[in-house]
KEGU-147827 format. One line per 10 residues: number of its first residue (from 1); their letters; for each residue y, x, z of N, C-alpha, C. Coordinates in steps of 0.2 Angstrom, whole numbers. Layout:
NUM = A = Y X Z Y X Z Y X Z  ...;
REM end
This chain:
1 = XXXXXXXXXX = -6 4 0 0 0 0 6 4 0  5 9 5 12 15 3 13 19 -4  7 21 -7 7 22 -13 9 17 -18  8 12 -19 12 5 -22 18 3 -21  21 6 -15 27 5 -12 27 -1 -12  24 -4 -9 23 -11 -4 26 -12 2  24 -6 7 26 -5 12 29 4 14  33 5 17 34 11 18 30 14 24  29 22 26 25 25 28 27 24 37  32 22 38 33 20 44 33 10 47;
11 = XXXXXXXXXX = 34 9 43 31 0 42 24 0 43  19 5 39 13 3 41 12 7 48  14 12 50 14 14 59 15 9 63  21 6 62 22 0 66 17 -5 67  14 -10 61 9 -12 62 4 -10 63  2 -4 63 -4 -2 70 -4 -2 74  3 -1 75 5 1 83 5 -8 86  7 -10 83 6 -17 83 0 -20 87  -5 -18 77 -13 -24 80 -17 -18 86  -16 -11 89 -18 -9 94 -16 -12 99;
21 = XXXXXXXXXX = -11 -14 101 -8 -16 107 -12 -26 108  -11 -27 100 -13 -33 102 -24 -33 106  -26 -30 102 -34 -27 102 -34 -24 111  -28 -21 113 -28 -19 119 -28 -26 123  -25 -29 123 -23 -38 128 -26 -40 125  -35 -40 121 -38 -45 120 -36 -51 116  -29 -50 112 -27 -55 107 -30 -53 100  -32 -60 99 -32 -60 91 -25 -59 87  -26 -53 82 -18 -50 79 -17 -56 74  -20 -57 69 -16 -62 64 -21 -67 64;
31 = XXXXXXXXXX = -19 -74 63 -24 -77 62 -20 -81 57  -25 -84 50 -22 -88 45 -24 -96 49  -17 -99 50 -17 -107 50 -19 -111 43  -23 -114 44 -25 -118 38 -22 -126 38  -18 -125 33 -15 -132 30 -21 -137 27  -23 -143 32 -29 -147 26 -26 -149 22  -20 -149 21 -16 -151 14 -15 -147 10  -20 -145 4 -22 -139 -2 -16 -138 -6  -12 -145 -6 -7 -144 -10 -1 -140 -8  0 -139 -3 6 -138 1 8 -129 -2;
41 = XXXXXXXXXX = 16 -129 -2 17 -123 -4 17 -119 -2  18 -120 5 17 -114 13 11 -112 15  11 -106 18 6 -102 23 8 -100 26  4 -104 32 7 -101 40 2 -97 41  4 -93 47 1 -86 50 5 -85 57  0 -87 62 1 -83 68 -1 -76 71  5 -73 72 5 -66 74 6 -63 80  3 -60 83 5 -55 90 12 -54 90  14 -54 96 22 -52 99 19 -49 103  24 -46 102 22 -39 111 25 -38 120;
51 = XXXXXXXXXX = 30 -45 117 34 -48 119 34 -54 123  35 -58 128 39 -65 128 45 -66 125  46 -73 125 52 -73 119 54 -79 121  60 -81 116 60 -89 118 57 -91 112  56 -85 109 53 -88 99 45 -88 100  44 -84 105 36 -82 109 34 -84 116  33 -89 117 31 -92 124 24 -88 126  21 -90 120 14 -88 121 13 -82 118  17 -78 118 15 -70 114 12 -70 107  15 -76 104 12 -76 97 20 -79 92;
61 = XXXXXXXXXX = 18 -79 87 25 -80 84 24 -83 75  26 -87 72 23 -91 65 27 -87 61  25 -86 56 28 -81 49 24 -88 43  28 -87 40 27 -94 34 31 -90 28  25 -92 22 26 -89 16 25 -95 11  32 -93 7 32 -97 2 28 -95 -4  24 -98 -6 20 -97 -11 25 -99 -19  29 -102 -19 33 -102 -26 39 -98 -25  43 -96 -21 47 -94 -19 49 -85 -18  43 -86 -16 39 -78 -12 43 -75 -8;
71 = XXXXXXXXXX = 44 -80 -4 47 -78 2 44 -78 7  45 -72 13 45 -72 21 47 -75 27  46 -79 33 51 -81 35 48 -80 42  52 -78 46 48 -77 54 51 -81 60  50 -81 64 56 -84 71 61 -79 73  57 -75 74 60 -67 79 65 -65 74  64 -65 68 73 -63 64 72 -68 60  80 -68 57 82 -69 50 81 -68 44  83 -72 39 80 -68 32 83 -62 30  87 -60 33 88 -54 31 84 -48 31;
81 = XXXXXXXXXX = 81 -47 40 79 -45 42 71 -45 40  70 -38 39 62 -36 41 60 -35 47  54 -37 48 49 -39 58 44 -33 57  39 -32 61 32 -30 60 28 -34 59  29 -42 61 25 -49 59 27 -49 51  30 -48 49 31 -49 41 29 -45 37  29 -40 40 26 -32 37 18 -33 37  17 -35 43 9 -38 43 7 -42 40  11 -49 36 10 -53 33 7 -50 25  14 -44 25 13 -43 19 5 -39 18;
91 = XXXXXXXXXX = 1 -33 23 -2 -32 23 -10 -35 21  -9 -42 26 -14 -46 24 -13 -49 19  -8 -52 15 -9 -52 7 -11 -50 1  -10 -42 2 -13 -37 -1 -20 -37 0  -20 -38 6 -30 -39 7 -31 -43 2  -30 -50 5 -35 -56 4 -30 -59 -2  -25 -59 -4 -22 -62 -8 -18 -58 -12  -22 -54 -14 -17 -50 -20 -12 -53 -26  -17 -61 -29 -15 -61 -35 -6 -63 -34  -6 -66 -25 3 -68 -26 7 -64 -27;
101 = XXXXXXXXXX = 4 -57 -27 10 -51 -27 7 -48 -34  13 -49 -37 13 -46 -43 20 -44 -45  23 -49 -52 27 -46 -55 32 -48 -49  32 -53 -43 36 -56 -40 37 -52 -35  35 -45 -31 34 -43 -24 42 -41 -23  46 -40 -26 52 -39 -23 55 -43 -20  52 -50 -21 55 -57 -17 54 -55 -10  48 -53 -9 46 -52 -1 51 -46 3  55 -40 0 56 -36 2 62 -41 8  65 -40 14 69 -41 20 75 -36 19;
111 = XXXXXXXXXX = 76 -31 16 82 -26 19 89 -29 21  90 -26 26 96 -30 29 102 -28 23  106 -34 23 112 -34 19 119 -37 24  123 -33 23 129 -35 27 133 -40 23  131 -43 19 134 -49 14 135 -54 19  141 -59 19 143 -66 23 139 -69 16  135 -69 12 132 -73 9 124 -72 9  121 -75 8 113 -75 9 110 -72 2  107 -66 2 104 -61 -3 100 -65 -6  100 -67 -13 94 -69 -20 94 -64 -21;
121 = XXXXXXXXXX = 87 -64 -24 85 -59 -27 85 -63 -36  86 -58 -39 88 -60 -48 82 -63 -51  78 -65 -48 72 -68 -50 72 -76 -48  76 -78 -41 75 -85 -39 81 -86 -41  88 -82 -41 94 -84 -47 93 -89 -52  86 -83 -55 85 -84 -62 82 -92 -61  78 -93 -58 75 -101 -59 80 -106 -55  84 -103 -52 86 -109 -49 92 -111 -54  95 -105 -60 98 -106 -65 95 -112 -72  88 -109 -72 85 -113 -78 82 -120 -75;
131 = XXXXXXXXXX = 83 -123 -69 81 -128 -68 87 -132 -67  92 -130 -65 99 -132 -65 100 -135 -73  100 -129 -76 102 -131 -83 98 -138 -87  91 -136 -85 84 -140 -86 88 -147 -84  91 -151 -79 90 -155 -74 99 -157 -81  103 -153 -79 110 -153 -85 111 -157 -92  102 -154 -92 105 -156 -103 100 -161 -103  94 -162 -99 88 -166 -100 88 -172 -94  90 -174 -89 90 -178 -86 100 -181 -84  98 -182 -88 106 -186 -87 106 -195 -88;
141 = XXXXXXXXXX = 110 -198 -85 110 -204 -83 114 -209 -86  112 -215 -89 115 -219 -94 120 -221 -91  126 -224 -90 132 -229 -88 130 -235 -89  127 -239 -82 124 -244 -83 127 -248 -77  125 -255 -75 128 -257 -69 123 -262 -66  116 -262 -72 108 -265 -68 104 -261 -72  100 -260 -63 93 -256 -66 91 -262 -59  85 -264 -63 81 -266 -59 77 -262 -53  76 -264 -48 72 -258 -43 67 -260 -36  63 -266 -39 60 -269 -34 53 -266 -32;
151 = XXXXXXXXXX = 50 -260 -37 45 -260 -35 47 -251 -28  55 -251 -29 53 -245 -24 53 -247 -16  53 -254 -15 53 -256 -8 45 -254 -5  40 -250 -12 33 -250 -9 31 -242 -9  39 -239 -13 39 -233 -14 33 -229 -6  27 -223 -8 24 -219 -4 27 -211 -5  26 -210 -12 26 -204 -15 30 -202 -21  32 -197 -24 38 -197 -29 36 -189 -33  32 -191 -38 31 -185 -43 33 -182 -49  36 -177 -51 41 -178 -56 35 -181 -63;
161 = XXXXXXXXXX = 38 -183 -69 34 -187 -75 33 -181 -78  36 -175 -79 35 -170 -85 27 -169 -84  25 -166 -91 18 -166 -92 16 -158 -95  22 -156 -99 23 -149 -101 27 -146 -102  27 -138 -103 33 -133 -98 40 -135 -105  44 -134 -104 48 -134 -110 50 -128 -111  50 -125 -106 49 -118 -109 42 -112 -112  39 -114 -108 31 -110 -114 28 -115 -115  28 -123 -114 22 -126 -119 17 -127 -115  16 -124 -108 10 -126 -107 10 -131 -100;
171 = XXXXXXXXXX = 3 -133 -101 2 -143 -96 2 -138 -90  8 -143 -87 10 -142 -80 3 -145 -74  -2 -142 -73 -6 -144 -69 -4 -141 -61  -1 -139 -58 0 -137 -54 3 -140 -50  3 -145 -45 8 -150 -42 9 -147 -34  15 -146 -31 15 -144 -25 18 -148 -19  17 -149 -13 19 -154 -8 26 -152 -7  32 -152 -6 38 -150 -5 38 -154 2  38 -156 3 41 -164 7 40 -171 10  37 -170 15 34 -178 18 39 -182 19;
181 = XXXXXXXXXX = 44 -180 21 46 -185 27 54 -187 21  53 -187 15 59 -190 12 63 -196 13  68 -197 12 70 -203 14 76 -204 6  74 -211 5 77 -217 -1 81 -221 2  90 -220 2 94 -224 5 97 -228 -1  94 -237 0 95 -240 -6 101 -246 -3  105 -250 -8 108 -255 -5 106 -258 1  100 -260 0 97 -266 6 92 -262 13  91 -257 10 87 -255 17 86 -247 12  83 -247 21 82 -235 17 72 -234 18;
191 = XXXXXXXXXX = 70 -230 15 64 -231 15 62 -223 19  60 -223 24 57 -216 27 49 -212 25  48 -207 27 41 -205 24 39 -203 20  43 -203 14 41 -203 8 38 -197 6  31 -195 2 30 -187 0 32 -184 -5  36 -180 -5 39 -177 -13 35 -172 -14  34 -171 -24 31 -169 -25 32 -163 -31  33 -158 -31 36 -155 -38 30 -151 -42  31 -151 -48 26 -146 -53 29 -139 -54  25 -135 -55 26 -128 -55 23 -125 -62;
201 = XXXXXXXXXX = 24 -124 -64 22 -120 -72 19 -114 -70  12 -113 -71 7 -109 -70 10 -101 -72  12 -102 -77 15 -96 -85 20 -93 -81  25 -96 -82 33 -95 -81 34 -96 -73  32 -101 -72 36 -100 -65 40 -106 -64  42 -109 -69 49 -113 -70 45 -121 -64  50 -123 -60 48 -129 -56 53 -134 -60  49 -139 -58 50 -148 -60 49 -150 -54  56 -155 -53 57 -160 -49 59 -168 -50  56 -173 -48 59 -179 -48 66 -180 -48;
211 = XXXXXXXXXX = 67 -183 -57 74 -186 -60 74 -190 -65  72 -196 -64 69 -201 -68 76 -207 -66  79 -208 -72 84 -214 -72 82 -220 -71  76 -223 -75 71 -227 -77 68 -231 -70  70 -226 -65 69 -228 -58 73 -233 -53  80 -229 -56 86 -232 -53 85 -228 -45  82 -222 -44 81 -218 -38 85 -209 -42  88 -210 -38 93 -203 -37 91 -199 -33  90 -191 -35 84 -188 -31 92 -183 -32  95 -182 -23 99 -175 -23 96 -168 -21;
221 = XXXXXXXXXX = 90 -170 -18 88 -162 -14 82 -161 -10  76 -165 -15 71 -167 -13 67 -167 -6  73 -169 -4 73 -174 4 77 -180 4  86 -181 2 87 -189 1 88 -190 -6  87 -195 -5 87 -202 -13 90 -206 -10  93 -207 -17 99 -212 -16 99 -218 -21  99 -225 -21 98 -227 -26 103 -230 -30  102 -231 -35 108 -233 -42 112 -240 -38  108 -243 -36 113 -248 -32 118 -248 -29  117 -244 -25 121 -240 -19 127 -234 -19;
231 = XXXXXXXXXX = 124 -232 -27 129 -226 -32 134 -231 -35  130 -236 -35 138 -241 -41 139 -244 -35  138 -247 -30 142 -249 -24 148 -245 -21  146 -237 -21 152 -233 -20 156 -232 -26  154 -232 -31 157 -231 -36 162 -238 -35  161 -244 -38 165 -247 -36 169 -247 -30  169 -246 -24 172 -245 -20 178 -240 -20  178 -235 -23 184 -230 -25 186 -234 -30  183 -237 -37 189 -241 -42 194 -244 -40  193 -248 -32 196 -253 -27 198 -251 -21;
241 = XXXXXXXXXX = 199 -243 -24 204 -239 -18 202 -238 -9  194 -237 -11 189 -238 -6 185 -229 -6  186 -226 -1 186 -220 3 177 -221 0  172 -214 -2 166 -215 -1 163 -213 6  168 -210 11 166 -210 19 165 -216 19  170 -223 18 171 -229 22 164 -233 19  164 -231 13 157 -237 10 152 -235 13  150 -227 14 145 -226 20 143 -228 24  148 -229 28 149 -230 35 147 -237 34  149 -242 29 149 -249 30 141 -250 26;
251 = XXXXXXXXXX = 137 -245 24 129 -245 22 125 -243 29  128 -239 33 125 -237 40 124 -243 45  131 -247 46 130 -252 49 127 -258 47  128 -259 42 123 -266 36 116 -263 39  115 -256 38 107 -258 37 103 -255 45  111 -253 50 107 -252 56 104 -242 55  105 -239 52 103 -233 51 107 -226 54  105 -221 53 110 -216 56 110 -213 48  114 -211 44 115 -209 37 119 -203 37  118 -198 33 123 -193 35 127 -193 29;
261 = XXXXXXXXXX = 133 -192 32 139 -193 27 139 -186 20  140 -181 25 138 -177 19 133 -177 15  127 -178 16 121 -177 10 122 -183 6  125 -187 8 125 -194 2 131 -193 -3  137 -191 3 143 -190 -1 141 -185 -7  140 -180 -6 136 -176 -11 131 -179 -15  127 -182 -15 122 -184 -19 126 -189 -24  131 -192 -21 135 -200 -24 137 -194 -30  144 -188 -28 145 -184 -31 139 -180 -39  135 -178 -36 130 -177 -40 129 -182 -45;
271 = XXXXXXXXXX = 126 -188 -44 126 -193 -47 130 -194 -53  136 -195 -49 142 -196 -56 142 -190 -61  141 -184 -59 141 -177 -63 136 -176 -69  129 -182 -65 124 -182 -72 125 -188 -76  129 -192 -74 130 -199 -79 135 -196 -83  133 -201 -88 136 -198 -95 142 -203 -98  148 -203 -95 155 -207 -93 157 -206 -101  158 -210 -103 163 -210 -108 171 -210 -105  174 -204 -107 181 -203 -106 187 -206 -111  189 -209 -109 196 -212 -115 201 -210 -114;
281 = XXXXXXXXXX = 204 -203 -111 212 -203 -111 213 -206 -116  220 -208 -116 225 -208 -121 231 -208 -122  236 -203 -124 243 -205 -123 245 -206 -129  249 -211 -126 252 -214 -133 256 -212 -139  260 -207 -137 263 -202 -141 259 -196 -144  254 -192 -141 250 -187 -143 242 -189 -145  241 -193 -143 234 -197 -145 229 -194 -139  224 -192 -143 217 -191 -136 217 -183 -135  220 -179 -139 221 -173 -135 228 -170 -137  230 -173 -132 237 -170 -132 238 -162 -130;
291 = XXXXXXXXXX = 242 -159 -133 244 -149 -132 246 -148 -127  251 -153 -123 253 -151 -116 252 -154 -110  250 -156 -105 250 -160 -100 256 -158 -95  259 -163 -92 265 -161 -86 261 -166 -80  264 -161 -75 262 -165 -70 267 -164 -64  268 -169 -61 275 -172 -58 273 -168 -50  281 -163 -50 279 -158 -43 278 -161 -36  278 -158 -33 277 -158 -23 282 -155 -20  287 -160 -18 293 -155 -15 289 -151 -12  287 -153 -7 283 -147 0 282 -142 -1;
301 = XXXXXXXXXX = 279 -139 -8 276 -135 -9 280 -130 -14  288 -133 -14 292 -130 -18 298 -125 -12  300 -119 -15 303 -114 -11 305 -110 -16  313 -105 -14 314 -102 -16 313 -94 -14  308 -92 -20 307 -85 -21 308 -82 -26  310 -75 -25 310 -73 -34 303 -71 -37  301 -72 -44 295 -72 -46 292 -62 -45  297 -57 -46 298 -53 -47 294 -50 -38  296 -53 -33 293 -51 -28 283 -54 -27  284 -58 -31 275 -61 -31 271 -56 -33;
311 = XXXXXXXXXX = 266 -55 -30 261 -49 -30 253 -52 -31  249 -51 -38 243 -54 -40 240 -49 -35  233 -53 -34 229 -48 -31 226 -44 -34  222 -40 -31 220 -32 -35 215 -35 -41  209 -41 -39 204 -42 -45 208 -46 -46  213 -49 -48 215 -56 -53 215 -51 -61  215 -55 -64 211 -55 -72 216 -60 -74  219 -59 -80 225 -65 -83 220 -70 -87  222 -78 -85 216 -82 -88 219 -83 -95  214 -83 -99 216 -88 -107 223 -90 -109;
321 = XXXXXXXXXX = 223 -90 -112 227 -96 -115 229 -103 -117  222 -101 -120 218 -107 -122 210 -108 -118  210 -115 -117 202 -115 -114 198 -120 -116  194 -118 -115 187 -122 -118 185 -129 -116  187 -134 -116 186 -141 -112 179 -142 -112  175 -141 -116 168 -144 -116 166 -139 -112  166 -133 -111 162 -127 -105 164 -128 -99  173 -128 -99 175 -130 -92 172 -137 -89  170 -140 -89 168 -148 -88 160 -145 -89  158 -143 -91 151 -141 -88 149 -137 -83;
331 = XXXXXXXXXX = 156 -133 -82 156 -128 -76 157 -132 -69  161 -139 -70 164 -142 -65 156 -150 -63  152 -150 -69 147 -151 -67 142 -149 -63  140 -143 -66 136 -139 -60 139 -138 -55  146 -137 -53 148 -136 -48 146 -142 -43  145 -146 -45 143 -153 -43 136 -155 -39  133 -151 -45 125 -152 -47 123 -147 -42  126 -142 -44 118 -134 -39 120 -137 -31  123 -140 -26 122 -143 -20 115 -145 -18  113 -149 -22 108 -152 -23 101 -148 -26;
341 = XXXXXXXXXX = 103 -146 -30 97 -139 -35 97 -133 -28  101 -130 -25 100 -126 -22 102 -128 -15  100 -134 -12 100 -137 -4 105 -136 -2  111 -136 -5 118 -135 0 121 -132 -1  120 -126 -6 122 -121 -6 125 -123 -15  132 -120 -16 134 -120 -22 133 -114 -27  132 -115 -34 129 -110 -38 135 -104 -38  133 -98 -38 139 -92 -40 143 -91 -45  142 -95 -50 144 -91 -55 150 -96 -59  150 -101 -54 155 -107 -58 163 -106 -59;
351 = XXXXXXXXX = 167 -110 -57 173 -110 -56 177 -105 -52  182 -101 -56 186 -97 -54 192 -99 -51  193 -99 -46 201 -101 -39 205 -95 -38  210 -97 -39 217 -88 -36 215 -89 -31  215 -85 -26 217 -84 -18 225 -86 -20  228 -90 -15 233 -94 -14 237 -88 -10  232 -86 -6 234 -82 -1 239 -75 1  239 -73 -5 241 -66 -10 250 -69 -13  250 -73 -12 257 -78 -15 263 -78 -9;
REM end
């Protein structure tokens, strides 16, 4: 494993020094926890601590591996951080399960990053890019205002429909458990338990999630759903100068529920990002694309400076001239969209903002 550069020559002394200590106290070092659910995409693994803890009561500690991910995840640290539980993880992988570590082993490395952001590695970027776009060009949402939806009142389970990769072609048989305990927040009542379920491309890697219009069910972050009834409720509501906190708030009491204002307000948002609105500006004088827009100041925010004492910051970059309408509005899409594709987090690459602050 040191030769493979898997583990370094002091990582594997640590776990020695490790499973002696454990073999010393009559503890079993690792033990693989078995999921009866085959489909699931984690592996648990109980590991010696040398320690009590409050992460180790019982001198043991859970490391969990993502199988599609191929990530490490411990109690005792963060993802930053590499453990000697993790390191042992890896070892017993190489043992008994070689084939997960391949072209993907760089996913598992931990090294600590002083970034205020959480380190990707250019390979989960990279899908969480191609699924983002996938979900962009190929599941977008007709401007309707009925979809029938009665049979989700019996809703169990939620599988995405694709049957083939669209990127290499080949039949998606791979289906993994993401998610028991989903929850469906519809007009008249919210549905808890739900299993969610996504496909994995054997080949490529590329995952598929549940985004079917045909449903009238709004899949944000394959934990809540939201349904179209409820996305044109709020929508209506702001045409009639109605806050999407308030409409919330007036679906939590109607249906007796505890609702979380951000994941739906994000979800309602994402929704509208994937329907496909017909836009009509028009000015009367210029037509539908007019060459200048004015837009009517803010005293507040007006003061006298001389322009000659403003100072750009060190990375400003002078923007265009001209810009691309159709790109920027896909920019301001995904801006929308990756909350939900990447659990909360927004995609890096989208919309560029001046620091204000430099002014």
């Amino acid at each position: 494993m040191v030769e493979e550069k898997i583990l370094t020559q002091d990582q594997g002394h640590m776990v020695q020094q490790l499973q002696e200590q454990a073999v010393s106290e009559h503890f079993p070092f690792l033990v693989f926890l078995r999921n009866p659910n085959s489909v699931s995409k984690y592996l648990f693994f109980s590991v010696y601590a040398e320690r009590r803890r409050y992460w180790s009561k019982l001198k043991r500690t859970i490391v969990t591996f993502d199988t599609v991910k191929k990530t490490l995840s411990c109690r005792c640290s963060s993802g930053k951080r590499t453990c000697a539980h993790k390191t042992a993880i890896k070892w017993y992988l190489f043992q008994e399960h070689k084939d997960m570590l391949t072209s993907e082993l760089t996913d598992l490395s931990d090294e600590e990053n002083d970034s205020e952001n959480v380190r990707l590695t250019q390979e989960v970027t990279q899908n969480e890019k191609r699924k983002l776009d996938y979900i962009q060009r190929h599941k977008r949402y007709p401007v309707t205002k009925s979809i029938d939806i009665p049979h989700l009142n019996d809703i169990t389970e939620i599988i995405p429909s694709e049957k083939t990769c669209v990127q290499c072609r080949d039949k998606l048989t791979r289906v993994v458990l993401v998610n028991r305990h989903g929850k469906a927040v519809l007009k008249n009542k919210v549905i808890h338990d739900i299993s969610v379920y996504n496909k994995v491309c054997s080949k490529c890697g590329m995952e598929y999630r549940y985004q079917e219009w045909s449903d009238g069910l709004h899949n944000y972050d394959d934990s809540t759903f939201i349904g179209f009834d409820a996305c044109h409720l709020i929508r209506a509501g702001l045409q009639n100068h109605v806050a999407i906190s308030r409409t919330i708030n007036m679906l939590a009491d109607t249906l007796d529920e505890n609702l979380r204002l951000h994941d739906l307000t994000n979800a309602y948002l994402m929704f509208e990002a994937l329907t496909e609105h017909s836009y009509s500006f028009y000015c009367y004088l210029c037509g539908f694309y007019p060459t200048t827009i004015v837009m009517d100041g803010i005293r507040k925010t007006c003061f006298r400076h001389a322009v000659s004492d403003m100072v750009a910051p060190a990375d400003f970059t002078e923007l265009p001239e001209t810009v691309d309408m159709d790109s920027f509005w896909k920019k301001v899409e995904q801006e929308l969209i990756s909350p939900g594709v990447r659990h909360g987090k927004h995609f890096p690459l989208l919309i560029i903002f001046v620091d204000e602050t430099h002014y």
